[in-house]
N, C-alpha and C positions, 0 to 999 in steps of 0.2 A: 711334167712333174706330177706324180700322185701324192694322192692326200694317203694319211693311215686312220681317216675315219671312214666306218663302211658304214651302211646302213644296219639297223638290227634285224635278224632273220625273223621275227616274230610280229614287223609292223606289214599291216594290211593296207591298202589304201581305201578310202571310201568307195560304197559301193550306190548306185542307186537304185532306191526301192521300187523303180516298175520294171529295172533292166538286171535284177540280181543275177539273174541264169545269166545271162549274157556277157558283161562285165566280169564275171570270175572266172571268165577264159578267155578275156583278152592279156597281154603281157601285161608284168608291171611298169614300166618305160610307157607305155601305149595309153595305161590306166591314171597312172602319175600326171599325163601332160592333159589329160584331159578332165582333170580338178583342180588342178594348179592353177591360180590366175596369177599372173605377173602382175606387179603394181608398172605404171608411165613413170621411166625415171626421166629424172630434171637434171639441169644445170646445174644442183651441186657439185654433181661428180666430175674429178677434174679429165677424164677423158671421154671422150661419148664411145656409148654403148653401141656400134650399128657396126662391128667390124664385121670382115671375110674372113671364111672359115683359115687361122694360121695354121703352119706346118707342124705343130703339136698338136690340134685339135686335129687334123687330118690325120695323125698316127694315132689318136685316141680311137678316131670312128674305125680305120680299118685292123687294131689291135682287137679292139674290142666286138663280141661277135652274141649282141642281146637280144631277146626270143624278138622283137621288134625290127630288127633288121638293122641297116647302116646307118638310119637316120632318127633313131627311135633318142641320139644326144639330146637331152634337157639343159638349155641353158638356164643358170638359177642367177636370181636380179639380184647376184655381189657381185661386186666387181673390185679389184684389190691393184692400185697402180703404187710402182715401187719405182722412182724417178721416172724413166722415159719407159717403161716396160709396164705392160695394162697386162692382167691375167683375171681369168675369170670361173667361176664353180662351174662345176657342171657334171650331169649325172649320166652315166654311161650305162643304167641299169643293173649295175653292181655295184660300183662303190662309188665317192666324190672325190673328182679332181680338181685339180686347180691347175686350166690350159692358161697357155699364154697367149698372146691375140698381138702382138708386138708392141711398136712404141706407140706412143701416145698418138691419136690423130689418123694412125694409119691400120692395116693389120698385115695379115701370110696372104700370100696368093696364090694361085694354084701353079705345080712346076710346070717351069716353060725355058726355053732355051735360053742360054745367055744371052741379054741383047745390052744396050746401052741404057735403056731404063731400067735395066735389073741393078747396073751400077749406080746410074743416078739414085735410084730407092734403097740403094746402102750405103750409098754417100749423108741422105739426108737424115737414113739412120742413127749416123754415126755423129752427127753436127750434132741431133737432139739428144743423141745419149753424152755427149760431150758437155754443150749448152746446161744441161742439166746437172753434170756434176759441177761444173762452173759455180753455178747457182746452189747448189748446195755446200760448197766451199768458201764461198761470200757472205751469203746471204743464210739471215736465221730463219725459220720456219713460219716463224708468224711473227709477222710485226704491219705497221700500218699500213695504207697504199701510198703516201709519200715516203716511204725510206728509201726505195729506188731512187727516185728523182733525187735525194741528200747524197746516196753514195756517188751518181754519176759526177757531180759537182766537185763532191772530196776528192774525186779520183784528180782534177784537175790539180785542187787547192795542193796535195799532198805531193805530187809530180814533181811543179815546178817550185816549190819550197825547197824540198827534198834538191831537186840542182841547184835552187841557189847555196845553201847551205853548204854542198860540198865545193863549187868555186869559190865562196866564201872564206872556206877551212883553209882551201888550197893559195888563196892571196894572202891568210895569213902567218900561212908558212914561209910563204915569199918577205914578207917582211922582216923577221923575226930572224931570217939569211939560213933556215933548216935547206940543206944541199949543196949548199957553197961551203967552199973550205973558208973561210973567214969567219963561220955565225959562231958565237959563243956560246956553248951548248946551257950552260950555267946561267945565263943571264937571261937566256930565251927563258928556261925551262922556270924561273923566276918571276917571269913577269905573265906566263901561263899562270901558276898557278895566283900570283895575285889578281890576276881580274876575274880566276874563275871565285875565286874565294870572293870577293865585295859582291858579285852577281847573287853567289846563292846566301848572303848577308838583307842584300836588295830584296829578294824575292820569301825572305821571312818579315822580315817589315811591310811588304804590302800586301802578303796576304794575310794577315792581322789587322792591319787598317782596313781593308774591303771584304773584308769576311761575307757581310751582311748583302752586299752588292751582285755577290755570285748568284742568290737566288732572285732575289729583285729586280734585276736590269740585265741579267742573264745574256743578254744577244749584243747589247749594248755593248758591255765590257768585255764580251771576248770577241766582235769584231774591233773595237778601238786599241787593243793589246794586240791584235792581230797586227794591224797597221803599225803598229810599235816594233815590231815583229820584223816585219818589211825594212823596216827605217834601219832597223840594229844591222840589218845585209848588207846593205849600204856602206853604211862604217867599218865594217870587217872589210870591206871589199876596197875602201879606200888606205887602209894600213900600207899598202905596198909604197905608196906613194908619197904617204908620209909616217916614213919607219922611223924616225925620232920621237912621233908621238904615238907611237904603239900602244905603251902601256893604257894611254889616255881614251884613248879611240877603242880599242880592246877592251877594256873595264865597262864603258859607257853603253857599248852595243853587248855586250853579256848581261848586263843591269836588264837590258830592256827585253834581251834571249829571257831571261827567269823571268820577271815579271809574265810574259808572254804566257809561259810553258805552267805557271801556278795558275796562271787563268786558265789554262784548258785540260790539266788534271782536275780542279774544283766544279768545272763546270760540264766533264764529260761524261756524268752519270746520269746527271739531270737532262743533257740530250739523249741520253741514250733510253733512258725508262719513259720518254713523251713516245718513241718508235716500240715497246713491249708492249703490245695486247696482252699477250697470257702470262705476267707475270715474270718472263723471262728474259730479265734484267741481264742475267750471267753470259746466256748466249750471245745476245747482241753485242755487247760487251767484248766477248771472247771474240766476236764477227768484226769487230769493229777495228780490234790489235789485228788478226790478220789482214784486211784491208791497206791500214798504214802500212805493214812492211813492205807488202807486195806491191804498193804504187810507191812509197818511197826507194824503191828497187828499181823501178822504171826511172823514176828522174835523176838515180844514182848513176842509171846506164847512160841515159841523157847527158849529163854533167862529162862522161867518161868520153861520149864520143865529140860532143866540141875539143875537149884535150886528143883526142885524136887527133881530128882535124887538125888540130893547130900545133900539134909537140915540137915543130922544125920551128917555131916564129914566137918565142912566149910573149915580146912585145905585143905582136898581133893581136895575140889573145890575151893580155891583159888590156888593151884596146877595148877588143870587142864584149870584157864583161860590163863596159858600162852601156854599153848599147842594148846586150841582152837582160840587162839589169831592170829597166822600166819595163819590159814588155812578160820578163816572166814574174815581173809585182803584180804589175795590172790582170793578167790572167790569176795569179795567188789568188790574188785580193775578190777579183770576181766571184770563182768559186768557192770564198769561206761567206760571203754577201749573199748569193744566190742560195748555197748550200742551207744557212740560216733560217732563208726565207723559209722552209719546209718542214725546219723545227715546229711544232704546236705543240708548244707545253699546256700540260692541262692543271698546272698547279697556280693557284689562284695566290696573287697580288693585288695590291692598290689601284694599280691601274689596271689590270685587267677585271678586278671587278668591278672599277669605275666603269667602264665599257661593256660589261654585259648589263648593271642596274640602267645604264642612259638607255640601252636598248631595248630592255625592259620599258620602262617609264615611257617610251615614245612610241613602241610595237606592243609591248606584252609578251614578248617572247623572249628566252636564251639564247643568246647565241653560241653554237660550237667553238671548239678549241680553235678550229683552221678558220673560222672566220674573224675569231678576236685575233689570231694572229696576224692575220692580214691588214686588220685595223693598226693594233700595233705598232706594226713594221720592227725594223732593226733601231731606228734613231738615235742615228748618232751623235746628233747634238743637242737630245732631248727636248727638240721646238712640235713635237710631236702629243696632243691631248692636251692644247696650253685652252684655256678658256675662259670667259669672263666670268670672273667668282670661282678662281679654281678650287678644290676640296683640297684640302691636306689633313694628313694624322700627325698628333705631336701633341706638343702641349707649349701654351703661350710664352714666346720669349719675350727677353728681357728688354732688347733691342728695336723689336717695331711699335707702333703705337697700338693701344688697348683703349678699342672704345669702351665708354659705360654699358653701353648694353651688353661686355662682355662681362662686367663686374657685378650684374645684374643677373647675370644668366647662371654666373657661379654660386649668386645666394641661393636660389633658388632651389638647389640641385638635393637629393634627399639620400637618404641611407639606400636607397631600394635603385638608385637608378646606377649604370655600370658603364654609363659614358654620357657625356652632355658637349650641345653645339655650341659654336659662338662665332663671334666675325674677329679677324683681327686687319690691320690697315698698316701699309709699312710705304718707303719712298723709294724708290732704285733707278737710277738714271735721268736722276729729275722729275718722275715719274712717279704718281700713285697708283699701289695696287693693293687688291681686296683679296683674303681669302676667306673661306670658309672652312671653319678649323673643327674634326674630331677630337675633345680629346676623351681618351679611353681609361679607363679604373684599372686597379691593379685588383685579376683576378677575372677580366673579361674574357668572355666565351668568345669563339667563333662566329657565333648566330648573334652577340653584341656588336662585333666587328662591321659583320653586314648590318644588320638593322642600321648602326649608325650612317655607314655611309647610304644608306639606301635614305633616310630620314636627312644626309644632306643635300643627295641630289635631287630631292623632292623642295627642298627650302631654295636651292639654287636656282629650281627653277619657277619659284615662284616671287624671288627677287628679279631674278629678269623679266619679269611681267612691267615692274616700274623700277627701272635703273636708276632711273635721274631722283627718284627720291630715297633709294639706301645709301645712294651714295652720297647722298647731302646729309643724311642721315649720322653717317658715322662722322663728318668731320665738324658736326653739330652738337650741340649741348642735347644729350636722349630726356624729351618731352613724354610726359604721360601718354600722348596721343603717338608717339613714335614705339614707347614700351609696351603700349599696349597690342600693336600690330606687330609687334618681334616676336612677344609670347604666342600672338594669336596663331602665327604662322610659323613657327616652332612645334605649336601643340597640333596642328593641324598632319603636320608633316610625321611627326611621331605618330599620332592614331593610322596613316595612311599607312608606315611603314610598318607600324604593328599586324596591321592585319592582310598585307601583302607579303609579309617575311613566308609563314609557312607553303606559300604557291613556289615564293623566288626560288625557296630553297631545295625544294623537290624538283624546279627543272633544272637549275642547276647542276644539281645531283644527278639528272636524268641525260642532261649535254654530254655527261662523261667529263665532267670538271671533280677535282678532289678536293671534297667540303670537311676534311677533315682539319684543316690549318689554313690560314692565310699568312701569306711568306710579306712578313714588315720588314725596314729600311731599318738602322739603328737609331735614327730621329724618329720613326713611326711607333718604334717599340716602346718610347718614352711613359711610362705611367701615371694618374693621379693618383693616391688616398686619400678617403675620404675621411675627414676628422670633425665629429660631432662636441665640438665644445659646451 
């Protein structure tokens, strides 16, 4: 391939001043390579530099015929790789080209008779130029180094959903008598549209109540909809069996189909921009719908070739979809569980800033997006970060008991301050439990948000220095000598939290966490006003 940039006929190359005579009658090619320093390239570049002369660069050197002779080519340090194909500048002593060196990893070799490694090295050519377009068809350009390990996972989760779904569809057409001369076209087509109709009624009623939930507990609620998900197959799959409660059975597993399908429209942006490095939300996006089809194509063929097998026997195989029914859940299920794990959201929550200030507090340092996710986990029955003196945001209900020293803390509180602590004490299971309650002003920043909780995980942990006396504490009459060590270690905690906020928040900022919003629960969103009588 030639370039249509030449060199200008007017540039000279440098000469050196004890060898002037000498030098302006060597070639230019000859003159060039010997001021030219090449810079050591590195590892950036995705294929290494050290190829054999390829069969374009070979047509270059003997096309080309420069006062320097055959070997006088200048290789120049670009190198330009376009998928699996490396091409590189290079000066022939008349103009620049741009030779090609072949696929990645490998380069041209000189010709030689056909043998069987000439086919092997265009076999492997052809796997990498393939492999490559593969990868550029799936996958976006830049995104993090766990999105592989997510896709492989979905590839699973998507497959066998995707078969259950269509056995599914197909048992309950069996029900419903679609292919028998007996089915009543009327009464089937009936009781379709009424369970489709209560599902997409279900699936606006709950995603109105859990709005707030999508961003908060994000992994939580769309593997526990997941599994909801699973369950509704189930019930579709049992209709044949019992066709007089079609309608009942059919309504009930669609309810739980939308529910499912609002969890994973609301929550599929929010995985997808934790996997955008550059911003490029849209791609991965667009990568992500091509992936579902192409793997729910697979488990559609899947689905297609058990009905193969079995089209002589439909007992058989309505048999056998209860057998294949656990085994392609649990594989489902695995892959949306695993696939999860690799989510690392970098948008900051309660709990996830709970878990970088205690790591703070106990190291001094931030921890990254993938290691608070780890911590995290999926938890799915939120017994996950329980602790003694747990923190909460909210503001005091009506329902558990209010020590004095909470009613103390509230006098206190001044025009200037945009959240204040307290303890509050409730019974559950026969059981006393203690929290430690933010609550927050209407009008509170971000940098209020942490400060606060950063000021209670400093108080929490200097209540558990002596347990046995807060907690005799609160269900005590609050003693001067009790008030005065609440304020003391309040005011303590606050000056602590004051002048550690500006370090937390630049490395947090610095982890690659977004300090622009912290994502509240709709009990956390709760606000005070402050009213100056």
């Amino acid at each position: 391939m030639q370039s249509a940039f030449y060199a200008p006929r007017h540039f000279q190359p440098p000469r050196q001043p004890d060898k002037a005579h000498f030098d302006s009658q060597l070639p230019f090619s000859r003159n060039l390579k010997t001021h030219l320093k090449f810079p050591t390239f590195t590892n950036s570049l995705r294929a290494p530099l050290h190829f054999e002369p390829g069969e374009e660069e070979r047509e270059v050197r003997k096309d080309s015929s420069p006062p320097g002779g055959p070997n006088s080519l200048v290789r120049l340090p670009v190198v330009v790789t376009r998928s699996s194909e490396v091409s590189r500048y290079v000066w022939d002593g008349t103009c620049l080209r741009l030779v090609s060196f072949g696929g990645v990893g490998g380069g041209g070799r000189a010709a030689a008779p056909f043998c069987l490694d000439d086919l092997g090295g265009g076999a492997r050519r052809a796997a990498r130029v393939c492999g490559a377009a593969v990868r550029d068809f799936f996958l976006p350009k830049q995104v993090s180094s766990n999105y592989v390990k997510y896709v492989k996972w979905k590839f699973l989760h998507r497959v066998f959903s995707s078969a259950l779904q269509v056995l599914a569809t197909q048992a309950m057409f069996r029900a419903i008598g679609i292919g028998y001369s007996r089915s009543l076209p009327s009464a089937a087509a009936l009781n379709w549209v009424l369970k489709d109709g209560l599902g997409r009624l279900s699936r606006c009623i709950y995603t109105a109540s859990l709005a707030s939930a999508f961003d908060t507990n994000l992994k939580r609620v769309r593997f526990s909809t997941s599994v909801l998900f699973s369950l509704s197959v189930g019930l579709e799959l049992l209709t044949p069996t019992f066709p007089q409660y079609f309608l009942l059975l059919a309504s009930i597993a669609n309810i739980a189909k939308q529910i499912s399908l609002a969890c994973y429209l609301a929550t599929g942006s929010a995985v997808h921009r934790s996997f955008a490095i550059a911003d490029n939300l849209g791609e991965v996006s667009a990568k992500a719908q091509i992936q579902s089809v192409c793997f729910d194509n697979v488990g559609l063929a899947l689905a297609a070739l058990l009905n193969m097998l079995f089209k002589n026997n439909q007992r058989l195989l309505a048999a056998l979809l209860f057998a294949v029914y656990p085994i392609f859940t649990a594989i489902d299920l695995l892959g949306i569980y695993q696939g999860l794990k690799h989510v690392h959201l970098q948008t900051l929550t309660k709990g996830r800033l709970e878990i970088i200030l205690n790591n703070w507090i106990d190291f001094g340092c931030v921890p990254l997006p993938a290691e608070v996710s780890n911590e995290e986990g999926i938890d799915i029955f939120n017994v996950k970060g329980k602790r003694v003196w747990p923190v909460r945001i909210g503001c005091l209900g009506t329902k558990v008991k209010i020590p004095e020293l909470s009613m103390m803390t509230m006098r206190s509180i001044s025009s200037k301050d945009y959240y204040f602590i307290c303890l509050e004490s409730y019974s559950r299971l026969n059981q006393s439990e203690k929290n430690i309650l933010v609550c927050l002003r209407e009008g509170a920043a971000t940098s209020d948000i942490i400060a606060g909780l950063l000021q209670a995980c400093y108080v929490r942990k200097t209540l558990l220095k002596n347990r046995t006396f807060w907690d005799r504490s609160l269900d005590s009459y609050a003693s001067d000598a009790i008030s005065k060590e609440w304020f003391r270690v309040t005011e303590d905690s606050r000056e602590r939290a004051k002048k550690d906020l500006p370090m937390v928040s630049e490395q947090i900022s610095a982890a690659g966490w977004a300090v622009k919003n912290v994502l509240l629960s709709t009990e956390e969103q709760l606000r005070y006003s402050f009213v100056d009588d």
